[in-house]
N, C-alpha and C positions, 0 to 999 in steps of 0.2 A: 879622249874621255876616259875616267877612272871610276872602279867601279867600289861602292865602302860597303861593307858587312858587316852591320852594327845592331847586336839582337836589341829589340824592340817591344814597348804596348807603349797603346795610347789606353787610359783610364775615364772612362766616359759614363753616362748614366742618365735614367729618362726625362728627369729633369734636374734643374738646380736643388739645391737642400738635401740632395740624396745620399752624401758621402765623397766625391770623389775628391775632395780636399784630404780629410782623414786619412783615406785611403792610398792615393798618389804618394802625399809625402811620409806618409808612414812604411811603401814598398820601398821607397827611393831611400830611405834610413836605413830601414833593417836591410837589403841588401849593402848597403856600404858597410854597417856594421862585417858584416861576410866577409870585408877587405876587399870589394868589389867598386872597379870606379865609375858612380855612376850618373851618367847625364840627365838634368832636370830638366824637364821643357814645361810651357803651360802654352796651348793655345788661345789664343785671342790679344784683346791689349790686356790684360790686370798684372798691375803694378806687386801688388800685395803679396799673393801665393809664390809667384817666384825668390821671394826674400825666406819664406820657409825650405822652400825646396833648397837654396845657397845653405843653411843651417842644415840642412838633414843629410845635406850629400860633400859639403866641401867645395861645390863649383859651384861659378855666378849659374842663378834660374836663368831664362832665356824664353826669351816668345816667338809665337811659331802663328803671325797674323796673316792670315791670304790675302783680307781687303787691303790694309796698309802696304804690304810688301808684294802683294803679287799673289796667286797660287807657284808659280814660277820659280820662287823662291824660297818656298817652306823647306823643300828639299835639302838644298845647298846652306843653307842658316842652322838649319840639323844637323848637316855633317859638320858644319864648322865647329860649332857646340858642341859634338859629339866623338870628335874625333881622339880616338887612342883610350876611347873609354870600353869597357865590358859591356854596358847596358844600359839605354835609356828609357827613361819612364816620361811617358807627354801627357800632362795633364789637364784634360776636356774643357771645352767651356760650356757653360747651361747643359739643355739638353743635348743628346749626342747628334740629330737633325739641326739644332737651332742655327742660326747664321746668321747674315746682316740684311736684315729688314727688307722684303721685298727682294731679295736680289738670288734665292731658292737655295742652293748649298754653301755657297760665297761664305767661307769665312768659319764656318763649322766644324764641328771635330769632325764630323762623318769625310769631312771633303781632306783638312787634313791627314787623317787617316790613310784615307787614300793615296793621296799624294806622297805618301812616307812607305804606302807597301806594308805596314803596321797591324799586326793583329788590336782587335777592339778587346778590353776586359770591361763589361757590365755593372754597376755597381750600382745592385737593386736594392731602392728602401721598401723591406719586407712587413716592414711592422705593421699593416692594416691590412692580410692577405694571405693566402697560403697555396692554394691548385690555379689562382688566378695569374699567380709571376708566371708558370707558362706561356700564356697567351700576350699577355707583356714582352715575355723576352723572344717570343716567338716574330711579333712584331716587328719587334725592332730589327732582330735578324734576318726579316725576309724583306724589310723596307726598301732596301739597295743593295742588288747582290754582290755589286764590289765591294762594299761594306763586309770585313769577316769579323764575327762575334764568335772570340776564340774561346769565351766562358763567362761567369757570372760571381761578381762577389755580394754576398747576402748582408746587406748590411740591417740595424736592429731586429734580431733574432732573439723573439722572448725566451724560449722555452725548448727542449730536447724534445719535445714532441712537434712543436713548430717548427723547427729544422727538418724532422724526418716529415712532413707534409709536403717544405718546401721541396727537397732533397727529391724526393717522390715525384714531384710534378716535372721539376725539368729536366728528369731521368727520362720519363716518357716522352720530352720534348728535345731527347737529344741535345742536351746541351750542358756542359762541365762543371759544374760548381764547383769554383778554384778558391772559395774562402765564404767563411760565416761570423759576423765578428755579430754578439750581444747586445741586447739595448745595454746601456752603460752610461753613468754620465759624463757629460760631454768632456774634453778634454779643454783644459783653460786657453782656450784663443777668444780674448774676447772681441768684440765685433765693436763699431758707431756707422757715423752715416754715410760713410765710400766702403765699407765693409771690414774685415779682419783688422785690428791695430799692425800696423805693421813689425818687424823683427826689429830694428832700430829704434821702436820706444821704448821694447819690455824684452831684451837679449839674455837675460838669465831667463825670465821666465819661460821666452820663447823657446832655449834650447831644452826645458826642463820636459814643455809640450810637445816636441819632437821626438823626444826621448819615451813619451809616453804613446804616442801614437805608432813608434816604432815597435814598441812591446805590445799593443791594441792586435797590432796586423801580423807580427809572425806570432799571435799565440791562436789568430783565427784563419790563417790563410796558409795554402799550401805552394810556398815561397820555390821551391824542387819545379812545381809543375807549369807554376807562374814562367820561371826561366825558360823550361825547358818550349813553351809557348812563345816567348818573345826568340828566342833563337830557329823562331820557322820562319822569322819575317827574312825575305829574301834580298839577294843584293840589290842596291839601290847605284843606279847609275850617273854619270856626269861628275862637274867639279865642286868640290867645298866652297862657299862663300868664301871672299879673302878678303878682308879688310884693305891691306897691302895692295894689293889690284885693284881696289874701288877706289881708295883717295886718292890717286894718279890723278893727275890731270892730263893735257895732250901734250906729248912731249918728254912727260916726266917720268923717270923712275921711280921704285916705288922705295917710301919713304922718303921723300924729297919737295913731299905735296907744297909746305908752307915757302919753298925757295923763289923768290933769292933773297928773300929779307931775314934768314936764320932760324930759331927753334925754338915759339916763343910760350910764355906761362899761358895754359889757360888754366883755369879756374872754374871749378863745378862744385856748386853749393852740394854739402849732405848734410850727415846729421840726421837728427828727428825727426826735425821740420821739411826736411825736401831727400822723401825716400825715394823717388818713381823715377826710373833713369832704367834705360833699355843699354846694357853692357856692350854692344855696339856703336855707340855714340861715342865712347871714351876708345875704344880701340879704332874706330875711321880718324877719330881727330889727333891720337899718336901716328897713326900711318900716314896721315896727311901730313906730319912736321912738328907737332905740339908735346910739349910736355904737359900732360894733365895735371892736377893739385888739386886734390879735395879739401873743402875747408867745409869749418859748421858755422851759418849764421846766428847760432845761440851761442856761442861759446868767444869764437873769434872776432877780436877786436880789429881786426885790416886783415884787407887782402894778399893773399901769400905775395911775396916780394916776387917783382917782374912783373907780375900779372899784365898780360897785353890782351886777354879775351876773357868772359866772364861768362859762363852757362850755371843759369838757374832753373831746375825742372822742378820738377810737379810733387804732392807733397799735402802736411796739412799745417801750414803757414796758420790757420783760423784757429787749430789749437795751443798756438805758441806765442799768438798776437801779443801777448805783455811781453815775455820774454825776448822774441823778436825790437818788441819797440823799445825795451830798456837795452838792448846793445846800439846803444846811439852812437858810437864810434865808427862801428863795422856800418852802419847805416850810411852815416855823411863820406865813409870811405867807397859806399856804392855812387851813391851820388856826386862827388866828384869824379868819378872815373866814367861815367856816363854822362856828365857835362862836360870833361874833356876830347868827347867824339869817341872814346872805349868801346867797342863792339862786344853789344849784350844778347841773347839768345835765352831767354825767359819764358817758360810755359807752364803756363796755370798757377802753380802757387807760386811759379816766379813772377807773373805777372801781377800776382796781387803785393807782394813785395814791395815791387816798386810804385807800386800808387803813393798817393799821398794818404791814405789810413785806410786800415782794416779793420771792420768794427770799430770804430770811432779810439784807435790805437796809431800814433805816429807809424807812418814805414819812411820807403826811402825816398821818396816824394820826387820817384826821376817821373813820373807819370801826372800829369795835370785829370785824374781821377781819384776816385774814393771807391773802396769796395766794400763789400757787407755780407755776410749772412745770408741763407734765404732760405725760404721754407722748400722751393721745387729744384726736384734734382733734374740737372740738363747731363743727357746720357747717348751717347749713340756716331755713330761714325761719321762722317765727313769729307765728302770732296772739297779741295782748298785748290785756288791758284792765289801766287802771290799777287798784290796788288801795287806795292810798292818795294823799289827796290832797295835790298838793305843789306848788313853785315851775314845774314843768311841765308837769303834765296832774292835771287834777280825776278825785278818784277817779270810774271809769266811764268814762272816756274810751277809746277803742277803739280800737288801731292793730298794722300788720302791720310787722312789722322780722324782722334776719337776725342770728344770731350767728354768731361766725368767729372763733375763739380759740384756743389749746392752752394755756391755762392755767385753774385753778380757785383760786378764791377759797371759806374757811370763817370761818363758815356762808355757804352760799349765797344766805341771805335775811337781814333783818332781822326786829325785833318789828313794822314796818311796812314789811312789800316793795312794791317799784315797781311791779313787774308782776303779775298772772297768768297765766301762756302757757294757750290753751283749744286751743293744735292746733301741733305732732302731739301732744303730750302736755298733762297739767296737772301743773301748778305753778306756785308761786311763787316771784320769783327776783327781788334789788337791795336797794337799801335807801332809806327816805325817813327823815330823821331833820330837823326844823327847816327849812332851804332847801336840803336837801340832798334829790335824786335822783340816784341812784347805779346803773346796770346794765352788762348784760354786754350788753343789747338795741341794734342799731342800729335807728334811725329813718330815715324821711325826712320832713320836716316840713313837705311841701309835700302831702302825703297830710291832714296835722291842723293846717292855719298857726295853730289857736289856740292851741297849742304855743308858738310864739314868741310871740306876742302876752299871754299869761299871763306867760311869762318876762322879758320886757320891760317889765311891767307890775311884775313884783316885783323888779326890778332898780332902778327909778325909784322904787316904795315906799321898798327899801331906803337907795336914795344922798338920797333927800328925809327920814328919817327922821334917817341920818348929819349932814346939814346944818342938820337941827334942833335936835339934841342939842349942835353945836359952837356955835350959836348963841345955847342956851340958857345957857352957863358963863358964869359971870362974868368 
C-alpha cells in the first residue's frame, strides 16, 4: 500500500446557484496561471463543468461519483487524476449535505470530502444577509464533525460596508474568510435545458469566460491562504486507480485486454453534438487493446478506416438534429456497420441517433423507434442489471448509472432491452439488437472495466472477422 500527498479543497456551498462553478474553475485557473499543475475534479455525474475545468487547467475534468463508482473508489480515481500534480481543486455538487435521493450522505460532497481527507471552502451567496452567514456557516460546520470547514468564500458582496458586517460575523464565529468577490455581472456561460452550453459549442468564447472568471477570483480571494489550507489535507493512503490493471482480464497482462484477435479501431463520436464522455472510458478501452478515434458526427462523412467498435455517448443530438440529419453519408455509414453485427455502445444522445428520427429529422434508422422532444426532464440515478446480453455487459451484469435528458424515445424498450432499473423504480428500458446496445442510462466504467474489455474484445472479433472475409475473395 502507497501512500500520495496531494494538497487539496473540495469547493462546496449551501445550495446550488451559490457560486461554486465561478469559483472552482476560476481557483483552478488562476492557480495554473501561477505555473501550477492543477487537477480538476467535479463530484457527482455532470458532464458540462468538467469540460470548463479541462479549459482552465490543461487537464481532462474528471468525476469523482460515490453512487456510480463506489465510495471505495473516489479515493483511487483522485489519485489517478491527480497524480504528479501540485494541487487539486473538486468541485461540489448541489448543496454541500445533498446526495442521492433517500440514501442519507451517498453520493455528496460532504461524504466525498471525506473520503478524500479534504478541507471544505464555503462559498456563501451573501447578497440578501449580513450577521445571519454566521449562523449559516456555523451550521454547516457543526452538521458533521468529520466534515472540516477550512473557510468561507463570500460570493455577491454589494458594498465595503457589507463586507465589514459580513467580515464581523464570521470573525465572531471563528471561521476564515478566504475571499469576497462582488455582485458583478455574470460571466458569459450561457445556460439551456441540461444546464451550461458546453466548451465544444462556444471554445473561443469559453476560454475568454475562463479567463475572466480567473481574474473575478484572484482579484477577490486570497489565493496564498487558499493554498496554504489545501496543503493541511493530509496523506491519503492505498493505490491509484489503474486503467492498466482494470482492463486485464483472467489470465492477461495488462495491455493485452483485446488478444488474440489484435488492436482494433474503435470509434467514439465527439464533436458538438456528443460532449459527455467520462476520460476513463477512452483510457479502459486503450488498456484493454483498442486504438481509440474520435470523429465528429457533424462534420464526418464515414467512419474512421478500420473501425471494428463504435461508442456513441451523451450530448445534445436535439440541437444538432438538421445538421445531424443532412450528414446522410456518415448516417448510412452508421447503419451499415450496425447491420453488419458492428458492436455499438450508445447512451443517450447515442441512442437517439440511432433511432429512426428525432424530432421529426432523419437519423441513423439502426433502431425500429422515433424520438422527440419533451416538455419533463427525467433526472436522477439508477440501479441497472443488464437484461440482455450484448457487445457490452453479459446479461446479469450489475451497474448504477444516471439519466439526464428531456427527451423520450418510443417504444422505450426493445424485444431485447439493455437494462432493467431495480431502484427507484422497475423497468425496462434500451435496446440490444445484434452488436447493438442502445440506452438512455449513463455509466461509468471504471465501477464494471469488464465493460470495456468485453467491448474491445467484440470490436477486435469484429475487425479480425472483416479481414478474414476480404481475404477470403478471390
Amino acid at each position: 500500500m502507497t501512500a500520495f500527498d496531494i494538497p487539496r479543497l473540495v469547493v462546496a456551498a449551501p445550495s446550488s446557484g451559490s457560486g461554486k462553478t465561478t469559483v472552482a474553475t476560476g481557483l483552478m485557473a488562476a492557480f495554473a496561471e501561477r505555473g501550477l499543475a492543477v487537477s480538476p475534479h467535479k463530484a457527482g455525474p455532470d458532464y458540462i463543468d468538467p469540460g470548463y475545468h479541462a479549459l482552465a487547467t490543461g487537464r481532462p475534468g474528471r468525476n469523482l461519483d460515490a453512487f456510480m463508482c463506489g465510495p471505495e473508489l473516489v479515493a483511487p480515481l483522485f489519485a489517478h487524476g491527480a497524480a504528479g500534480c501540485d494541487l487539486a481543486v473538486v468541485e461540489g455538487v448541489m448543496g454541500l449535505y445533498d446526495g442521492a435521493a433517500g440514501r442519507g450522505e451517498l453520493a455528496s460532497t460532504a461524504q466525498v470530502a471525506k473520503l478524500l481527507r479534504a478541507p471544505v471552502v464555503l462559498v456563501v451567496d451573501a447578497s440578501s444577509q449580513s450577521r445571519s452567514v454566521a449562523a449559516l456557516v456555523h451550521g454547516f460546520a457543526s452538521f458533521d464533525p468529520q466534515v472540516r470547514l477550512g473557510g468561507v468564500i463570500l460570493n455577491k458582496v454589494g458594498s465595503d460596508r457589507h463586507e465589514v458586517m459580513l467580515r464581523e460575523a464570521l470573525e465572531e464565529a471563528g471561521m476564515p474568510v478566504l475571499g469576497v468577490l462582488r455582485r458583478a455581472p455574470q460571466v458569459a456561460t450561457p445556460s439551456r435545458h441540461l444546464g451550461l452550453v458546453p466548451v465544444a459549442e462556444r471554445h473561443a468564447d469559453a476560454l475568454a469566460a475562463v479567463a475572466a472568471l480567473a481574474e473575478q477570483v484572484r482579484a477577490g480571494c486570497d489565493l496564498d491562504a487558499l493554498m496554504a489550507l489545501a496543503r493541511t489535507a493530509p496523506p491519503l493512503s492505498g493505490e491509484p486507480w489503474s486503467p492498466a490493471f482494470e482492463a486485464r482480464g483472467p489470465g492477461q497482462s495488462p495491455g493485452n485486454g483485446a488478444a488474440p484477435y489484435g488492436r482494433p479501431v474503435v470509434a467514439v463520436a465527439g464533436g458538438p453534438a456528443f460532449t459527455f464522455s467520462y476520460a476513463e472510458h477512452a483510457e479502459l478501452l486503450t488498456a484493454a487493446g483498442a486504438e481509440v478515434v474520435t470523429f465528429d458526427p457533424l462534420r464526418d462523412e464515414a467512419l474512421p478506416e478500420g473501425t471494428g467498435g463504435l461508442v456513441i455517448g451523451g450530448g445534445f443530438p436535439e440541437v444538432y438534429a438538421p445538421e445531424l440529419s443532412a450528414n446522410a453519408p456518415l448516417r448510412a455509414a452508421v447503419s451499415a456497420f450496425a447491420a453488419a453485427g458492428g458492436p455499438v455502445a450508445a447512451e443517450c444522445a447515442g441512442l437517439l441517433y440511432l433511432a429512426r428520427s428525432l424530432d421529426g429529422k432523419p437519423m441513423c434508422g439502426v433502431l425500429d423507434a422515433d424520438a422527440r422532444m419533451s416538455e419533463r426532464l427525467t433526472l436522477g440515478y439508477r440501479e441497472a442489471v443488464a437484461v440482455s446480453d450484448s457487445s457490452l455487459a453479459a446479461a446479469g451484469t450489475r451497474l448504477r448509472g444516471h439519466e439526464f435528458h428531456r427527451t423520450v424515445i418510443e417504444p422505450g424498450a426493445g424485444a431485447a432491452p439493455a437494462w432493467g432499473f431495480t431502484h427507484p423504480e422497475r423497468r425496462v428500458e434500451g435496446f440490444v439488437r445484434q452488436g447493438v446496445h442502445a440506452s438512455y442510462l449513463h455509466t461509468h466504467w471504471a465501477a464494471e472495466p469488464s465493460v470495456a474489455r468485453r467491448f474491445a474484445q467484440a470490436a477486435a472479433a469484429r475487425t479480425a472477422a472483416v479481414r478474414d472475409a476480404a481475404a477470403a475473395r478471390p
